[in-house]
GULUM-663325 format. One line per 8 residues: number of its first residue (from 1); for each residue z, x, y of C-alpha. Coordinates in Angstrom, 2 decimals, padded with zeros to 5 digits, always signed. Layout:
N
NUM = Z:X:Y  ...
end
This chain:
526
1 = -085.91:-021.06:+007.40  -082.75:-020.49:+005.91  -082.25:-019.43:+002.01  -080.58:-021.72:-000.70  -077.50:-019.29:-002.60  -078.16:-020.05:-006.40  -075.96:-018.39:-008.29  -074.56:-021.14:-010.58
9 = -071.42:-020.64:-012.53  -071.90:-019.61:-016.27  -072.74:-022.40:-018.57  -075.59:-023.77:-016.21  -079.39:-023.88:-017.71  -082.92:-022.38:-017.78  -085.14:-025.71:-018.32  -082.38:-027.95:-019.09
17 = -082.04:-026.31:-022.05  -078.67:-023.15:-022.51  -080.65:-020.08:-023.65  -084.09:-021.57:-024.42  -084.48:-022.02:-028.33  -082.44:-019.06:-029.26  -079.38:-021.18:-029.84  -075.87:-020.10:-028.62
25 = -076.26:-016.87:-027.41  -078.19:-018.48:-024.48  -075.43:-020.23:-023.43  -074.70:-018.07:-020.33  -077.76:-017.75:-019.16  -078.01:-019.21:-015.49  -080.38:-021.69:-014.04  -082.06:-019.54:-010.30
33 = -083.46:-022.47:-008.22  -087.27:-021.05:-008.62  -090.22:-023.68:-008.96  -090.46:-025.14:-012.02  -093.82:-025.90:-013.95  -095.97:-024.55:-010.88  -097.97:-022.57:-013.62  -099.94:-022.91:-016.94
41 = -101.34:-020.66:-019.26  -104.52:-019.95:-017.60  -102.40:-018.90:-014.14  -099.95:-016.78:-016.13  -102.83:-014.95:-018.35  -104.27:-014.61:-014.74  -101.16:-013.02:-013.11  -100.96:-010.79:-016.39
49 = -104.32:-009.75:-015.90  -103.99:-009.12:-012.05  -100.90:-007.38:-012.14  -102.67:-004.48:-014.26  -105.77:-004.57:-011.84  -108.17:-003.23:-014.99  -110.91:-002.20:-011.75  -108.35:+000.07:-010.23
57 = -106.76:+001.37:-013.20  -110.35:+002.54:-014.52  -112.01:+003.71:-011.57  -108.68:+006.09:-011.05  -108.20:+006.62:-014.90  -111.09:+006.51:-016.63  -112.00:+009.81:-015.70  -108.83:+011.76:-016.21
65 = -108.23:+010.28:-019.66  -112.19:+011.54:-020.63  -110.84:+014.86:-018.53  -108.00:+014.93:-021.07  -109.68:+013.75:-024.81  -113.27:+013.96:-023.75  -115.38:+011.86:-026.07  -112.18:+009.92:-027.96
73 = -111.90:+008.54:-024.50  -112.20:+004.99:-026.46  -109.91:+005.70:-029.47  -107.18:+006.77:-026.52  -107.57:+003.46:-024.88  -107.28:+001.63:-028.63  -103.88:+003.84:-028.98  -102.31:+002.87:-025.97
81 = -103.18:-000.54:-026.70  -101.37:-000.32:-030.10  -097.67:+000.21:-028.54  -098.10:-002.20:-025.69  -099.21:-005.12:-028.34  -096.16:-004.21:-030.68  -094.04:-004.64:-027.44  -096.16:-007.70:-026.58
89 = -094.20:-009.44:-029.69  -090.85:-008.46:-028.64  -091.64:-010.09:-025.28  -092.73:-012.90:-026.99  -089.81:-013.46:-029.28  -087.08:-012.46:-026.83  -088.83:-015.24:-024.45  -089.30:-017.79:-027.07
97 = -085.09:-017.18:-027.32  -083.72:-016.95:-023.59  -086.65:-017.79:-021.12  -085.11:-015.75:-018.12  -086.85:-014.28:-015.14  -084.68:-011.36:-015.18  -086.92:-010.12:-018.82  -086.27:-007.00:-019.93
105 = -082.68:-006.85:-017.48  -081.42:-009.68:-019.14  -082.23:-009.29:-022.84  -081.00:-005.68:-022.30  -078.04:-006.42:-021.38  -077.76:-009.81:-024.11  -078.44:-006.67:-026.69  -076.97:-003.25:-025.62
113 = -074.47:-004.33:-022.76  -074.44:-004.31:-019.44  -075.01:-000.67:-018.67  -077.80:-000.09:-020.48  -079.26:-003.65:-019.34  -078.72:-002.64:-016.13  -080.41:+001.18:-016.08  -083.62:-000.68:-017.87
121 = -083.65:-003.67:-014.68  -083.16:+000.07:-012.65  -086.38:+001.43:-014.57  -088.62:-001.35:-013.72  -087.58:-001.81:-010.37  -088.69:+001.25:-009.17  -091.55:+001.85:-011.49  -092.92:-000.93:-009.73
129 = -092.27:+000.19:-006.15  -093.95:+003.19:-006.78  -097.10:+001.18:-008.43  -096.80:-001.17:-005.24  -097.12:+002.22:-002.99  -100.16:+003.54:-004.88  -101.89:+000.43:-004.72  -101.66:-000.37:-001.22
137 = -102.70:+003.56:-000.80  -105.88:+002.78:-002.71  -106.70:-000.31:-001.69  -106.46:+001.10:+001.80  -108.75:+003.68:+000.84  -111.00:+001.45:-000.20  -111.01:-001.10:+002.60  -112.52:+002.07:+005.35
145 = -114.67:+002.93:+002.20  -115.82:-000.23:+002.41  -116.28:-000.56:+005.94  -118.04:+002.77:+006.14  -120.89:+000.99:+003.67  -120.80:-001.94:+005.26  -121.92:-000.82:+008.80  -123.63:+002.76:+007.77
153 = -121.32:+004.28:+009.49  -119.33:+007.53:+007.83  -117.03:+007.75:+011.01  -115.86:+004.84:+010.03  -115.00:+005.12:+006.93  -113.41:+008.92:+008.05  -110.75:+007.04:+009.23  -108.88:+006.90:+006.45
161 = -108.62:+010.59:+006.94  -106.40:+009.53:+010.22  -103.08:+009.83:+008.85  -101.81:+007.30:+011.15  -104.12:+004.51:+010.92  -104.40:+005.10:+007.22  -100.33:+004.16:+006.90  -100.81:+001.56:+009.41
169 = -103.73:-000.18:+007.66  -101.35:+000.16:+004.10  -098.40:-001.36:+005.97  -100.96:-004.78:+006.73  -102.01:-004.72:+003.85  -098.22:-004.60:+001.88  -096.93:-006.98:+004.85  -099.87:-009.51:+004.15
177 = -099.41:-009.24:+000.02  -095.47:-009.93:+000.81  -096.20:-012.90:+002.68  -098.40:-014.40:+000.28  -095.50:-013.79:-002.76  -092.98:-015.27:-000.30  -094.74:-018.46:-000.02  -094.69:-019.04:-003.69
185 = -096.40:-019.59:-007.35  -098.78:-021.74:-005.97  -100.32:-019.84:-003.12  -100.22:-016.80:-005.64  -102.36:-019.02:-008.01  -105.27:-019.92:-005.74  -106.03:-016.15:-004.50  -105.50:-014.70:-007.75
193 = -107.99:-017.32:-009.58  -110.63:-015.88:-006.93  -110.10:-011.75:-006.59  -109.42:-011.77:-010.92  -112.77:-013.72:-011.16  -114.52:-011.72:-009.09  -113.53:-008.17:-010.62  -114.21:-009.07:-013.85
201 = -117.79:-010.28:-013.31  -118.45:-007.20:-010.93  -116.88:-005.39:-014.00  -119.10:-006.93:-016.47  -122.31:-006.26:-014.61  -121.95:-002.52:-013.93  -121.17:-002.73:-018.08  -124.63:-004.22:-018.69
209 = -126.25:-001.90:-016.22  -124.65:+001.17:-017.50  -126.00:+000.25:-021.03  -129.52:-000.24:-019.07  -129.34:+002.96:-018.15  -127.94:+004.46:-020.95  -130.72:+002.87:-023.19  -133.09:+004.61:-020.93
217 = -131.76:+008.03:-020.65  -131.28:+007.58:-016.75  -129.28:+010.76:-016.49  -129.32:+014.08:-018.30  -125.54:+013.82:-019.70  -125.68:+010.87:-021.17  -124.43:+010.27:-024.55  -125.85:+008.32:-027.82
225 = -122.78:+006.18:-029.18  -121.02:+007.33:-032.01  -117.93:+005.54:-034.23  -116.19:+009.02:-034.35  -115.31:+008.21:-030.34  -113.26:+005.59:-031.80  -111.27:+008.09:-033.87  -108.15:+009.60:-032.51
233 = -107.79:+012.14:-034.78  -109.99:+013.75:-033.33  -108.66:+014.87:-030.19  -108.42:+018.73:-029.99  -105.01:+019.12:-029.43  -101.36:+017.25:-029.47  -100.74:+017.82:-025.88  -104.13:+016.55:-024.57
241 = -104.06:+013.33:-026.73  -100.08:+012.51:-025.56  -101.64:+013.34:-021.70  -104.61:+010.94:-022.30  -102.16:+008.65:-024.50  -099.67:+008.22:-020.96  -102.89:+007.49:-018.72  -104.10:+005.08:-021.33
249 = -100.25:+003.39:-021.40  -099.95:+003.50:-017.48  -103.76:+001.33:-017.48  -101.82:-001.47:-019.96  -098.76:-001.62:-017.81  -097.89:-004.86:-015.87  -099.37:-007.35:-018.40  -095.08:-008.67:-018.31
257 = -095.49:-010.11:-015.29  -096.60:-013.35:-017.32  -092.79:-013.29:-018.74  -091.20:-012.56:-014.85  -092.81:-015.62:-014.19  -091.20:-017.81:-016.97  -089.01:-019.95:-015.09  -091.54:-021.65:-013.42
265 = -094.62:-021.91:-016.18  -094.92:-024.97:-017.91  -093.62:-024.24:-021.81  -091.56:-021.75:-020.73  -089.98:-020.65:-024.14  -093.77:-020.49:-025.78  -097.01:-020.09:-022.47  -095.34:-016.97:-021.03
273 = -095.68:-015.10:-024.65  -099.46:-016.41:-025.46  -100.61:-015.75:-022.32  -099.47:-012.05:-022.12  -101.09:-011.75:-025.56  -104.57:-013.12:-023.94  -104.22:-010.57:-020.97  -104.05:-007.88:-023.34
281 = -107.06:-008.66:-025.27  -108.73:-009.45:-021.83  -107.69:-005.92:-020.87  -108.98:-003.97:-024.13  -112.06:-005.47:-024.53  -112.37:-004.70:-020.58  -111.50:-000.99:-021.32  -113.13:-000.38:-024.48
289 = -116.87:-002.30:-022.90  -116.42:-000.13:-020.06  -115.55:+003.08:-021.58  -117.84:+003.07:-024.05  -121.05:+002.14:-021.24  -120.35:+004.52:-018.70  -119.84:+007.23:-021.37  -123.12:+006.24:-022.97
297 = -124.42:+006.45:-019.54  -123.23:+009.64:-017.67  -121.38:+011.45:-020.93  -117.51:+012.40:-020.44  -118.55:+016.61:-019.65  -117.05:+018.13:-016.47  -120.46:+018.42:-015.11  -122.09:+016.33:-012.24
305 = -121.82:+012.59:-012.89  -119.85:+013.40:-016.15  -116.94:+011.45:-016.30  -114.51:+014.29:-016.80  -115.95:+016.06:-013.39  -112.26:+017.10:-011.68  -114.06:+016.16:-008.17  -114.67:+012.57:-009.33
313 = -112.47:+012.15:-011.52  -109.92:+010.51:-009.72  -112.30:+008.16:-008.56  -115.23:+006.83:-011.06  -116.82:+004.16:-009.46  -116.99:+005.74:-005.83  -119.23:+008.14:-007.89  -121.24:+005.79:-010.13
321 = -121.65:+002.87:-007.90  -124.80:+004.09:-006.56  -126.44:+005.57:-009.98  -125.79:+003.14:-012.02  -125.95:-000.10:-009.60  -128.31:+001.07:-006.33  -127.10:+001.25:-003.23  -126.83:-002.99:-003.10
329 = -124.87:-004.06:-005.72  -123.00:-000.80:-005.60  -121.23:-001.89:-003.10  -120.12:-004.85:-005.18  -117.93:-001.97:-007.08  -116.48:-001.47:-003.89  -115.41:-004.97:-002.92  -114.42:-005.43:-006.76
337 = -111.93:-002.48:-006.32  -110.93:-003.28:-003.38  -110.01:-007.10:-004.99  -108.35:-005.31:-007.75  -105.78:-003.15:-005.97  -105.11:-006.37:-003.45  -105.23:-008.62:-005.99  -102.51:-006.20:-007.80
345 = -100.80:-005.56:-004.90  -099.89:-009.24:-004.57  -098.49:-010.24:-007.95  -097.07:-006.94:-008.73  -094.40:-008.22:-006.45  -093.66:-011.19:-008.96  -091.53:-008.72:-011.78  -089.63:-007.08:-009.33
353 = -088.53:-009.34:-006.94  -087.50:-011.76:-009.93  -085.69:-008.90:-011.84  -083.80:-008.12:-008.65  -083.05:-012.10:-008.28  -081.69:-012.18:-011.84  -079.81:-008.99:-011.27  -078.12:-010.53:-008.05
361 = -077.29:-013.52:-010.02  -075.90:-011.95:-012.77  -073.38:-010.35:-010.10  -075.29:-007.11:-011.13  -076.26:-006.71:-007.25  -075.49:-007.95:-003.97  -074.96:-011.60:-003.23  -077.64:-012.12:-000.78
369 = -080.57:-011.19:-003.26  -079.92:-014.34:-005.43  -080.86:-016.78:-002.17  -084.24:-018.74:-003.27  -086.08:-020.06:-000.48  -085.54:-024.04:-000.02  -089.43:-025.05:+000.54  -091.25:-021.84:-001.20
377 = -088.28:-021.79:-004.18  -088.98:-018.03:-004.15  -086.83:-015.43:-004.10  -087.73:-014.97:-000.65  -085.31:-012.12:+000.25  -085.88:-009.97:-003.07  -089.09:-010.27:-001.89  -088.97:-009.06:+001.54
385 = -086.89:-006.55:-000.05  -089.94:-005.16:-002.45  -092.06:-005.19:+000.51  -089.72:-003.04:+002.83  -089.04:-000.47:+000.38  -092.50:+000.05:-000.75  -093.56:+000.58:+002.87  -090.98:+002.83:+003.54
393 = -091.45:+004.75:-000.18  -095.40:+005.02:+000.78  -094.46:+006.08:+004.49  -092.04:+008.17:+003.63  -093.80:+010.00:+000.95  -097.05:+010.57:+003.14  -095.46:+012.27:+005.78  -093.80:+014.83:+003.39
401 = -096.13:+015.76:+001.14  -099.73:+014.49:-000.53  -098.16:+016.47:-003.45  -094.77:+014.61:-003.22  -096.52:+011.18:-003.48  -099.23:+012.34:-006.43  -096.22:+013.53:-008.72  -094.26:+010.37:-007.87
409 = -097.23:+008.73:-009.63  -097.53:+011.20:-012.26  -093.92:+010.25:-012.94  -094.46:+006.90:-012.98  -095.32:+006.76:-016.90  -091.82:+007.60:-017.45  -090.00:+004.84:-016.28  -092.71:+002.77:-018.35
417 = -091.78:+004.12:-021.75  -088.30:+003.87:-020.65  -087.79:+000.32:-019.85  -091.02:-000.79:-022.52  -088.99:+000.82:-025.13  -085.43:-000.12:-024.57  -086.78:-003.57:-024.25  -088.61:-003.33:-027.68
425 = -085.56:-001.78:-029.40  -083.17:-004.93:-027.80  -085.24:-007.53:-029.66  -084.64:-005.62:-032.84  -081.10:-005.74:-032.12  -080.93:-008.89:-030.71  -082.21:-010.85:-033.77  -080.77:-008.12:-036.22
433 = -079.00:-011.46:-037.94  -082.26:-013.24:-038.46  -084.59:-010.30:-039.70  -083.90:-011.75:-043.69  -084.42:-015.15:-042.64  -088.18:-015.05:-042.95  -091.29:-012.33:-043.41  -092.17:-013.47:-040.17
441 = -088.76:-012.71:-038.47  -088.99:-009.31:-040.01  -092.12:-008.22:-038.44  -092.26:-010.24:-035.19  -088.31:-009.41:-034.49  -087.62:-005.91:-036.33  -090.55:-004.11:-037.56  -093.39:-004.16:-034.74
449 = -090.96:-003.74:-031.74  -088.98:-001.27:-033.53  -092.52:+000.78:-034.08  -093.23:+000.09:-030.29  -090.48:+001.38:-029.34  -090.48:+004.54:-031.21  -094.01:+005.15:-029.90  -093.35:+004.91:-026.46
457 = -089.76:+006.78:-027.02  -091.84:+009.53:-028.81  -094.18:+009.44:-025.32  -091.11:+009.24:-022.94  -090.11:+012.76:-024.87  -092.87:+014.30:-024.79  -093.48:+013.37:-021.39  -090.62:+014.72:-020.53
465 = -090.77:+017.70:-022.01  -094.63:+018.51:-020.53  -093.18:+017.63:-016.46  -091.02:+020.93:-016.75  -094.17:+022.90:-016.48  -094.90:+023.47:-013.10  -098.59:+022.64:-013.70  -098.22:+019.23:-014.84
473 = -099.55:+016.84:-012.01  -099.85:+018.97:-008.37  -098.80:+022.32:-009.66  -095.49:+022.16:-006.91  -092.31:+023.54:-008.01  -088.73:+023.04:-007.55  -086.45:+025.82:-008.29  -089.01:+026.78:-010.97
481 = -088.86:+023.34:-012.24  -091.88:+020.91:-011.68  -091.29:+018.83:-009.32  -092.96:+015.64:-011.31  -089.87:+016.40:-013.78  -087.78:+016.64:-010.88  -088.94:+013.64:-009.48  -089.25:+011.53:-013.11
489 = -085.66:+012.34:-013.96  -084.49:+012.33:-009.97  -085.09:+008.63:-010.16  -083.90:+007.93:-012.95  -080.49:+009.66:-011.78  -080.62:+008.09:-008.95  -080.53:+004.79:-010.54  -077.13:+005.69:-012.32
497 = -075.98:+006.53:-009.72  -076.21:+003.22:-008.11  -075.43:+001.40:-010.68  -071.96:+003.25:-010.78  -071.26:+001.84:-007.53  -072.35:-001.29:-007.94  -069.85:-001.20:-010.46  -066.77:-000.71:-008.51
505 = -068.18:-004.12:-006.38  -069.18:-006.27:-009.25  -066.84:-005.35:-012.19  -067.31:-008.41:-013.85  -070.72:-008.01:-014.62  -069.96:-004.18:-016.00  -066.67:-005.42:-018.15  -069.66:-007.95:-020.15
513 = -067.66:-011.28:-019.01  -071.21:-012.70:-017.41  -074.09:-012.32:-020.00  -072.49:-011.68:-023.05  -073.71:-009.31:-025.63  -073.91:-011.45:-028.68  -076.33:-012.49:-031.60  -078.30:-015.34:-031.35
521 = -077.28:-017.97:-034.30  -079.78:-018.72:-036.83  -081.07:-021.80:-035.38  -084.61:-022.80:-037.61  -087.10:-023.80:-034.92  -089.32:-026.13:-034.90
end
């Protein structure tokens, strides 16, 4: 089928409406072509939910971050929350003023200009490939896991081992989750509803059995609670609590994917914003419940089923499926991680190939990206695009080096804080003429992005500063350097350079005359 071009001429709307509510500023904002009103705010708190895949990011986190703080393992996953949440409201508010698929691009660019708008679309482009990559790698994983339980059979489930048919199985896997996005919101909807549903409830009953076993001192390490694991003052060290801090950031990252989607939910100024917030107390509650069980349960020590064991570590439930559910419903786990990286895998394509069909239509990248399909009305090419260049990235970075691909990932909470924070610090700016209008507007617009941003700006530093050590991540070097820094700040390079000559083919966009950076005027809303 052949694509519908949508790039409208400046002037056009979002939802009939110039900008949204935010008044005049909105006024350039440009109407894509996507499906409008094909979700509510139960599918969008879904999408939020499933984009983060809280299965996958605890089975692979859970046990670094109790590696990292040990015990405070809890109070790390309350402080990551606390950023996110501040940032939450500047999604919220910058929504509630231009409703644009394009997010944190466009209000970037509304704010700071179009450079700086257009290195924060850079930052969660490819924070996202890589996060596409590493789930179809674990999800992969997990389907010859699987397999291997299924039928008994540990040749089977060697085969991941296989180089070959390990990539091969990822590439299905990204080709099938690409399809799926490419045939729209609505086919999105129904296999989300399912593969969320399912993780949470396989979630919530290893909870209840961990407390079980807890309760009956099941295994030697296990812990009585205490309200000092809640305190994060406690953590032994600066370094280990900004480490733990990053893991518990990166296990909060993708609830936005309910704003990438605001074109086409119903309310789009106002559902986008609440359901982000209900994803994020979904996720917490998930975390904290969790957390607090299996530590209860096994303890956080280095020591056999101790969740800070370096051998399991990486992957939690692989090791506790068994203990804590028997061999039956331990498979469950399994198929629940195995739903969470596919379910993941699907919608993470949402923010990205949305930003990159904003971008396009903004003249901020080729032509050809802003074609919507006619039937679908989804950016059908962006997507294919996404899809390529994560199975290329993954490919590519398999065949080099295991190393290569694990610092990629370490790397990864970089371009978080980067585009998170930018974002947080544009709604500031954006509504710096409405922040005496009301003790509402000063907290919602200025005060808790502004302290959101400075968190995860005081993170992206320190961050920073911990990747030149050689040690951080896979120990590999480059010219002394390590390579995660190399890697973390290669990217980030990379994307200025791009963006320098994209500029030489779409000066309009770079000399501000298509989203204009302006102040919203101070329109009361009703």
């Amino acid at each position: 089928m052949t694509q519908l071009d949508v790039r409208p001429r400046v002037g056009d709307t979002v939802n009939g409406v110039a900008g949204g509510e935010g008044g005049e500023a909105g006024d350039d904002v440009r109407g894509k072509g996507l499906g409008k009103g094909s979700v509510g705010l139960v599918g969008s708190a879904v999408i939020g939910i499933s984009t983060v895949a809280p299965v996958y990011c605890l089975t692979s986190t859970l046990g670094s971050t109790a590696g990292e703080v040990g015990v405070q393992m809890p109070a790390v996953f309350l402080a990551g929350f606390l950023p996110m949440l501040l940032v939450a409201f500047a999604y919220r508010e910058l929504n509630k003023a231009v409703p644009d698929c394009g997010t944190s691009f466009t209000w970037t660019v509304k704010a700071f200009g179009p450079r700086i708008g257009w290195m924060c679309g850079w930052g969660l482009v490819i924070a996202t490939i890589i996060v596409l990559s590493n789930l179809a790698g674990v999800a992969t994983s997990y389907f010859w896991l699987l397999a291997g339980e299924i039928t008994n059979n540990p040749s089977i489930a060697a085969l991941d081992d296989d180089k070959l048919v390990h990539i091969a199985t990822c590439l299905t896997l990204i080709a099938a989750a690409t399809a799926i996005s490419y045939r729209g919101m609505t086919a999105t909807k129904g296999v989300q509803y399912t593969l969320v549903a399912l993780q949470l409830a396989v979630l919530a009953i290893f909870v209840a059995m961990a407390f079980q076993k807890a309760s009956a001192g099941s295994f030697d390490t296990g812990l009585d609670f205490s309200w000092q694991w809640m305190n994060p003052f406690a953590v032994e060290s600066m370094g280990a609590f900004t480490a733990g801090l990053s893991l518990s950031i990166f296990m909060y990252w993708g609830w936005d994917a309910c704003l990438a989607t605001n074109e086409e939910t119903t309310g789009s100024a106002k559902t986008p914003g609440r359901a982000s917030l209900i994803a994020m107390v979904v996720l917490v509650g998930s975390y904290l419940a969790t957390g607090i069980a299996a530590q209860m349960a096994v303890g956080s020590g280095t020591a056999g089923l101790g969740l800070g064991n370096p051998e399991t570590s990486g992957n939690v439930f692989a090791a506790l499926a068994g203990p804590v559910m028997g061999p039956m419903l331990g498979i469950l786990l399994f198929v629940a991680v195995l739903a969470s990286a596919t379910a993941s895998l699907q919608t993470t394509f949402i923010p990205v190939a949305r930003t990159v069909l904003a971008m396009s239509t903004y003249e901020a990248l080729p032509a050809s990206y802003a074609k919507v399909h006619p039937r679908f009305k989804t950016p059908g090419r962006a997507t294919v695009m996404a899809g390529v260049a994560t199975g290329a990235f993954y490919t590519v970075m398999t065949l080099v080096s295991e190393n290569v691909l694990t610092d990629t990932i370490f790397a990864l909470g970089l371009m978080i804080c980067f585009y998170y924070s930018l974002t947080a610090f544009a709604c500031a700016w954006y509504f710096r003429g409405e922040l005496r209008r009301s003790t509402r507007d000063l907290f919602f617009k200025g005060v808790f992005p502004v302290l959101g941003g400075l968190l995860l700006a005081a993170v992206f530093l320190k961050t920073l500063i911990d990747m030149w050590n050689p040690s951080y991540g896979s120990g590999s070097t480059v010219l002394g350097v390590g390579s995660v820094f190399v890697i973390g700040v290669g990217l980030l390079a990379l994307g200025l350079v791009i963006m320098l000559v994209t500029e030489r083919r779409s000066p309009a966009f770079f000399r501000g005359e298509i989203l204009t950076k302006s102040t919203p005027a101070l329109v009361v809303q009703g």
